[in-house]
C-alpha positions as CSV (number, residue, x, y, z in Angstrom):
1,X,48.1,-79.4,-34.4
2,X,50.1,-76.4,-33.1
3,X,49.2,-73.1,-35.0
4,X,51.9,-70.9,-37.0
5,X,53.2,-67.8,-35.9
6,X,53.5,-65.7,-39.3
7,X,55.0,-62.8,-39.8
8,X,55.2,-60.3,-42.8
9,X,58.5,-59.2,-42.9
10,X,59.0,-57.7,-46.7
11,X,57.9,-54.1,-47.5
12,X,54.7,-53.3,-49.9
13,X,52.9,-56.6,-49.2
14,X,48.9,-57.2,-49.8
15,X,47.5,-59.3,-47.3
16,X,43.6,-60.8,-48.1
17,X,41.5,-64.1,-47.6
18,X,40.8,-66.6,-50.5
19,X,39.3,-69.9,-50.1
20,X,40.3,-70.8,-46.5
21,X,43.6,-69.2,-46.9
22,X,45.5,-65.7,-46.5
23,X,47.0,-64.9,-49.6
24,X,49.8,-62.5,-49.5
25,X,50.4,-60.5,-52.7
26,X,52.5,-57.9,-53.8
27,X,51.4,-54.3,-53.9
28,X,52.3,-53.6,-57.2
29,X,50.1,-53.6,-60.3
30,X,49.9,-57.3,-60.9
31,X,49.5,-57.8,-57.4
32,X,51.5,-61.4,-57.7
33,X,50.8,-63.9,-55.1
34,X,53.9,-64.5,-52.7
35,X,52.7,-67.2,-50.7
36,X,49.6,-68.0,-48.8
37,X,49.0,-70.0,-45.5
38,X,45.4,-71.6,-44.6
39,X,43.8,-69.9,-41.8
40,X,43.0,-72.8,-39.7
41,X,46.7,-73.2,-39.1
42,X,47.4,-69.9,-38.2
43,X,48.3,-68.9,-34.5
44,X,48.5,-65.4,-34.9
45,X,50.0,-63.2,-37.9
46,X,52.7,-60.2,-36.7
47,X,52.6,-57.3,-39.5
48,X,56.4,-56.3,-39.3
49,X,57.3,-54.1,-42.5
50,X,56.1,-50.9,-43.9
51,X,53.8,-50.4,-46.7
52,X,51.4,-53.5,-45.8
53,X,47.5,-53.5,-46.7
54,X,45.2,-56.0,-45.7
55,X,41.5,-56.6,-46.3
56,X,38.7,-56.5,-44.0
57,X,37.7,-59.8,-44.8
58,X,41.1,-61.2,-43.4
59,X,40.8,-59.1,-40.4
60,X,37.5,-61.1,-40.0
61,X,38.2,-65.0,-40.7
62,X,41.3,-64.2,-38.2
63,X,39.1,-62.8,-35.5
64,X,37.0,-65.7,-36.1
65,X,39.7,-68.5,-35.4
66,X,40.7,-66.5,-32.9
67,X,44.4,-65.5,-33.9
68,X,45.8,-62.2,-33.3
69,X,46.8,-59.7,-35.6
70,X,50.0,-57.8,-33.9
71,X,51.0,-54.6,-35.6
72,X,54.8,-54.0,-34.9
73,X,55.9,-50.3,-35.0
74,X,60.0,-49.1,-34.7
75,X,62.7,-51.2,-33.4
76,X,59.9,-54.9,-33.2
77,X,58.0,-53.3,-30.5
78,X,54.4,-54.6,-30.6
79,X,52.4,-50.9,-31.3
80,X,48.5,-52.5,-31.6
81,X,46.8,-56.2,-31.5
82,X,43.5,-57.2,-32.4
83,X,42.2,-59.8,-31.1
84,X,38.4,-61.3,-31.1
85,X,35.8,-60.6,-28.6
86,X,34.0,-63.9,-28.6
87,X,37.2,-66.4,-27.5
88,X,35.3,-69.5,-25.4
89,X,31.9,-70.5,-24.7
90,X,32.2,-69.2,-21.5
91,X,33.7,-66.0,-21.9
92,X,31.3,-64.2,-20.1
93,X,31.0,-66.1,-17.4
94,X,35.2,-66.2,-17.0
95,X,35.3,-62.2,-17.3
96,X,32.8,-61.8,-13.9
97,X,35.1,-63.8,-11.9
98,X,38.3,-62.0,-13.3
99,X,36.6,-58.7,-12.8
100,X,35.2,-60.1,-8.8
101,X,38.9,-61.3,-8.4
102,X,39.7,-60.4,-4.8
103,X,42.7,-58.2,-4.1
104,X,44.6,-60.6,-2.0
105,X,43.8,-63.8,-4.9
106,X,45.5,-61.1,-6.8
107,X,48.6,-60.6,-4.9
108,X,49.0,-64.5,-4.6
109,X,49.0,-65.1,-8.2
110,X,51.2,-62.4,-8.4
111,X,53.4,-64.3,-6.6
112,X,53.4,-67.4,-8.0
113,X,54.3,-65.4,-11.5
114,X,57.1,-63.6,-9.8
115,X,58.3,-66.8,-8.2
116,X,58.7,-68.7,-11.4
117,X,59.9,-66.0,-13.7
118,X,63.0,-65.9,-11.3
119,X,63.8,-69.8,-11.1
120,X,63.3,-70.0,-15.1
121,X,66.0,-67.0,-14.8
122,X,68.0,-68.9,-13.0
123,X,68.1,-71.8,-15.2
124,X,69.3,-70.1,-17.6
125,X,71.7,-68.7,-15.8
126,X,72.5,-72.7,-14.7
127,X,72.4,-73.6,-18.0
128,X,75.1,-71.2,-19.5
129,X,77.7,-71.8,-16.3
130,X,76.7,-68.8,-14.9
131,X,76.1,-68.4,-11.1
132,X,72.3,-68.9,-10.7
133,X,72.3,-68.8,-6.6
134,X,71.1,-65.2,-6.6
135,X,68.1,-66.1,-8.2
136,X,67.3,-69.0,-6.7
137,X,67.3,-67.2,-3.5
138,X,65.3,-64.3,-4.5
139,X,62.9,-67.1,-5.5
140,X,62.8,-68.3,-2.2
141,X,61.6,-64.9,-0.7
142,X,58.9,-64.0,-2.8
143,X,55.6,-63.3,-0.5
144,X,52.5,-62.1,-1.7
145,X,52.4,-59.4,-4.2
146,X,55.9,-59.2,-3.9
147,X,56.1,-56.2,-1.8
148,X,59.9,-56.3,-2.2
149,X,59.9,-56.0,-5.3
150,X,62.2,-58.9,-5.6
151,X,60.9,-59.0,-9.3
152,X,63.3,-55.7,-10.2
153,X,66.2,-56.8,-7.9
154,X,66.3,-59.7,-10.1
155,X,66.3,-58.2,-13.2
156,X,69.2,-55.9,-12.0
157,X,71.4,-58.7,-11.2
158,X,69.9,-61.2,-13.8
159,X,70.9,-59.0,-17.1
160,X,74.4,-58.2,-15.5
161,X,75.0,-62.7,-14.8
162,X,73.5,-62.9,-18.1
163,X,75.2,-60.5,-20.8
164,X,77.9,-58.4,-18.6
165,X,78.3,-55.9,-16.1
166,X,77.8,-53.3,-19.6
167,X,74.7,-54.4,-20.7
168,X,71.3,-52.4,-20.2
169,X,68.2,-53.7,-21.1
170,X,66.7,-50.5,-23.5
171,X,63.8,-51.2,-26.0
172,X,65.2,-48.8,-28.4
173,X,68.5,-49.9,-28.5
174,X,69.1,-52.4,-31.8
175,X,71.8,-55.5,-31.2
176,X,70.9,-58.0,-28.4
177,X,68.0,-55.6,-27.5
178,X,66.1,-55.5,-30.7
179,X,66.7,-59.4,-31.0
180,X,65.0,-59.5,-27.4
181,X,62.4,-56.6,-28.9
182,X,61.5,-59.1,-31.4
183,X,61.6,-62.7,-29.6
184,X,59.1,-60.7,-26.8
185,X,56.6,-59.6,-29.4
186,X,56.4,-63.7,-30.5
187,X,56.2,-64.2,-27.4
188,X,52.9,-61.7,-27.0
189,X,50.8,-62.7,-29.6
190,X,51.4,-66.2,-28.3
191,X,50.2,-65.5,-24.5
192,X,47.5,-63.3,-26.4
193,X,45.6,-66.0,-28.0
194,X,46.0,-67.8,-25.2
195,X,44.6,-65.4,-23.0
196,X,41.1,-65.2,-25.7
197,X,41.3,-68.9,-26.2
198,X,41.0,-69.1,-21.9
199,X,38.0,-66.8,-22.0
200,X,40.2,-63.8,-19.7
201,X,39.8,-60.0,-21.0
202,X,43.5,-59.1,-21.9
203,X,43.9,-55.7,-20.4
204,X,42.3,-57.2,-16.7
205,X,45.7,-57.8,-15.5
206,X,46.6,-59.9,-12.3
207,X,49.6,-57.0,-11.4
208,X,50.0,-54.7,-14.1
209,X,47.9,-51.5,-13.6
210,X,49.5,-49.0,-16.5
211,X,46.2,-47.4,-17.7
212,X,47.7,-47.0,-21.1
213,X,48.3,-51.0,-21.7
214,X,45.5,-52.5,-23.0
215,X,47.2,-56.1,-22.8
216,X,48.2,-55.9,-19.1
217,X,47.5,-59.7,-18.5
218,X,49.0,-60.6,-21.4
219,X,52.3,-58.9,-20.0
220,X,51.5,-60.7,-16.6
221,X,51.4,-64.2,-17.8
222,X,54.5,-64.2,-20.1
223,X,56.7,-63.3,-17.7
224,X,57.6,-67.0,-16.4
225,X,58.6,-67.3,-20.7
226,X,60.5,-64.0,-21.3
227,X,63.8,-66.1,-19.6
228,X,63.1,-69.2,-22.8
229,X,63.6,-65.7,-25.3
230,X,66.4,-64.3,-23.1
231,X,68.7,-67.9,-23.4
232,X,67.9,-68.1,-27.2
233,X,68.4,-64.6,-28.1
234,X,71.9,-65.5,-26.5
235,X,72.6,-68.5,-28.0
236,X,72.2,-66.4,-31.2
237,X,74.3,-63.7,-30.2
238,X,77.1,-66.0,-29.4
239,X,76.4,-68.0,-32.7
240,X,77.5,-64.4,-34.2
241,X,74.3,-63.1,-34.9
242,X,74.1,-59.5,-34.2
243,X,70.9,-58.4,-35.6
244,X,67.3,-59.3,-36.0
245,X,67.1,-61.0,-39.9
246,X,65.2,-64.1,-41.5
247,X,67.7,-66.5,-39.8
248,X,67.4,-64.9,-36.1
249,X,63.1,-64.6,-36.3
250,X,62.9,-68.6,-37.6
251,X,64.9,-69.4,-34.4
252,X,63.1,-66.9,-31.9
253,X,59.6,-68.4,-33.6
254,X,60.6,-72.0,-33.4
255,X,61.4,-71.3,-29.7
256,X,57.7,-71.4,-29.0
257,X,57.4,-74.8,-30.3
258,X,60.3,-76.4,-28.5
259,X,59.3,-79.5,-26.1
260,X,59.7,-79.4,-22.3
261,X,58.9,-82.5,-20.1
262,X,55.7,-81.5,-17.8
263,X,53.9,-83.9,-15.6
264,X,51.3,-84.9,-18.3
265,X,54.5,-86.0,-20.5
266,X,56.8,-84.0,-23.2
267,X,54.3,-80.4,-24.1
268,X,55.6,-77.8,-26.6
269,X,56.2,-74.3,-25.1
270,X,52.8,-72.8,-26.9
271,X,50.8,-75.6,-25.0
272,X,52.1,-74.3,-21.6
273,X,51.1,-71.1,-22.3
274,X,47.5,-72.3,-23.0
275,X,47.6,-74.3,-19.3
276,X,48.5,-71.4,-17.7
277,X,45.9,-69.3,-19.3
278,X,43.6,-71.7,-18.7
279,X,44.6,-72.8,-14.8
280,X,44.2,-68.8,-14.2
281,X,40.9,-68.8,-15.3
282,X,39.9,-71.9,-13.1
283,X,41.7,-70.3,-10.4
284,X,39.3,-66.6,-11.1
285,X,36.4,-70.0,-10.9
286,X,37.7,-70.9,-7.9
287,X,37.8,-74.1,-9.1
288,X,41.4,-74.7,-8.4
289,X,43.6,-72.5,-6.2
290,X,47.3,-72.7,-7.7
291,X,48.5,-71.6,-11.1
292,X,49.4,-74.4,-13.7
293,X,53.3,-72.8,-13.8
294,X,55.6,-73.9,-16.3
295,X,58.0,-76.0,-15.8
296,X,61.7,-75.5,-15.9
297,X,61.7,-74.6,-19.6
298,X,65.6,-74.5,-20.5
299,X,65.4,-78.0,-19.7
300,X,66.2,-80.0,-24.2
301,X,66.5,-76.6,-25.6
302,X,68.4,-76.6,-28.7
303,X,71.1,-74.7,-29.5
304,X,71.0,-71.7,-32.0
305,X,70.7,-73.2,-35.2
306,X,68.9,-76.4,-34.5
307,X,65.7,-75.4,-33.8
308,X,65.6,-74.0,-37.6
């Protein structure tokens, strides 16, 4: 069974652990119970509201099951994540051979990441009538470590195909931005407990080298997702949905659970993620050489609205 993404969305909310469950409560004096989910079935929880308190003891059992605890500061930007340090059996033994990861099996993977984050662009693009053949041709050209940077050209033209000649991708901007702020941070705490469940240390990342990101693989390895967010945030946006509410983070959650037809048969979205993860870790081994890529994910997407 697939875990839940929860968030806590409401102000003043008590979060704590009661008999297999997390029990949220009010704050007040009464401290009500609101709701409570079992803690087997949770993927990872994303604290997204002010005045939230949560117990030790929950902070524990989630470490324990191995789902991450995002904290979300302005605008749904992801500000802190915890996350366990025992993930797999073989953790340790997966960490050497991430850390003895040779430059150049770094610049390949690279590639293979770049490469596929620009042909799931372009089928959005596809998807929404929108000329794609930029992207697919950047595709074509990526080489190892993508010393073009084709990555950023692509992104350039990409947002402009996608949303207008007027649109600029800015993380503090609200409107189609904070809807994308939002459907990314899903999106994180998805690839994060992926990346534990694989045995891989988060902030080892296979391109990203900001000393101040602790969850550089994590940024790596969504990337080939980010363009599954990008078509529903516009699907929602052309549905008339201007802002990120209750109605716009059901649909950006249940993206994550949407089926795609891979090789092995019709796989949800979340189980991708964990093949990927996984196939990097094999590929740190060097028991396989390629990347278990995703594939084109646009492909039986529902349209805003029917995923809820």
């Amino acid at each position: 069974m697939l875990g839940r993404i929860v968030e806590i969305g409401h102000d003043q909310r008590y979060l704590c652990v009661q008999r297999g469950f997390m029990v949220v409560r009010s704050s007040g004096d009464d401290r009500s119970e609101v709701g409570h989910v079992p803690l087997d079935d949770i993927a990872a929880v994303i604290a997204n509201a002010h005045g939230l308190s949560y117990s030790n003891n929950l902070l524990v059992a989630l470490a324990e099951r191995g789902a991450p605890f995002v904290l979300c500061a302005r605008n749904h930007q992801v500000a802190a994540m915890l996350w366990p340090t025992d993930g797999n059996f073989e953790q340790s033994r997966r960490m050497d051979a991430q850390l003895a990861a040779t430059r150049p099996t770094q610049k390949r993977l690279w590639a293979e990441l770049v490469r596929g984050k620009l042909l799931q662009q372009a089928a959005v693009l596809q998807a929404l009538g929108r000329a794609y053949a930029p992207l697919s041709a950047l595709a074509m050209r990526v080489r190892s470590g993508d010393p073009g940077n084709l990555e950023a050209q692509g992104a350039q033209r990409y947002w402009k195909l996608l949303h207008g000649p007027d649109f600029r991708r800015d993380a503090t901007a609200g409107g189609l931005n904070a809807l994308l702020n939002y459907g990314y941070t899903v999106l994180r705490s998805a690839t994060a407990r992926a990346v534990v469940a694989a045995g891989l240390h988060p902030g080892l990342g296979v391109f990203h080298r900001n000393g101040g990101n602790p969850m550089r693989l994590i940024d790596d390895l969504m990337e080939p997702f980010r363009p599954l967010i990008d078509l529903k945030v516009w699907q929602l946006h052309d549905a008339g949905c201007q802002e990120v509410n209750d109605i716009s983070k059901r649909e950006l959650v249940h993206t994550l659970y949407a089926d795609v037809e891979t090789a092995a048969g019709t796989t949800p979205v979340m189980v991708c993620l964990q093949q990927l993860a996984t196939s990097l870790a094999q590929v740190y081994l060097g028991e396989t050489r390629s990347l278990d890529m995703p594939p084109i994910l646009t492909t039986g997407m529902p349209a805003a609205g029917d995923g809820a």
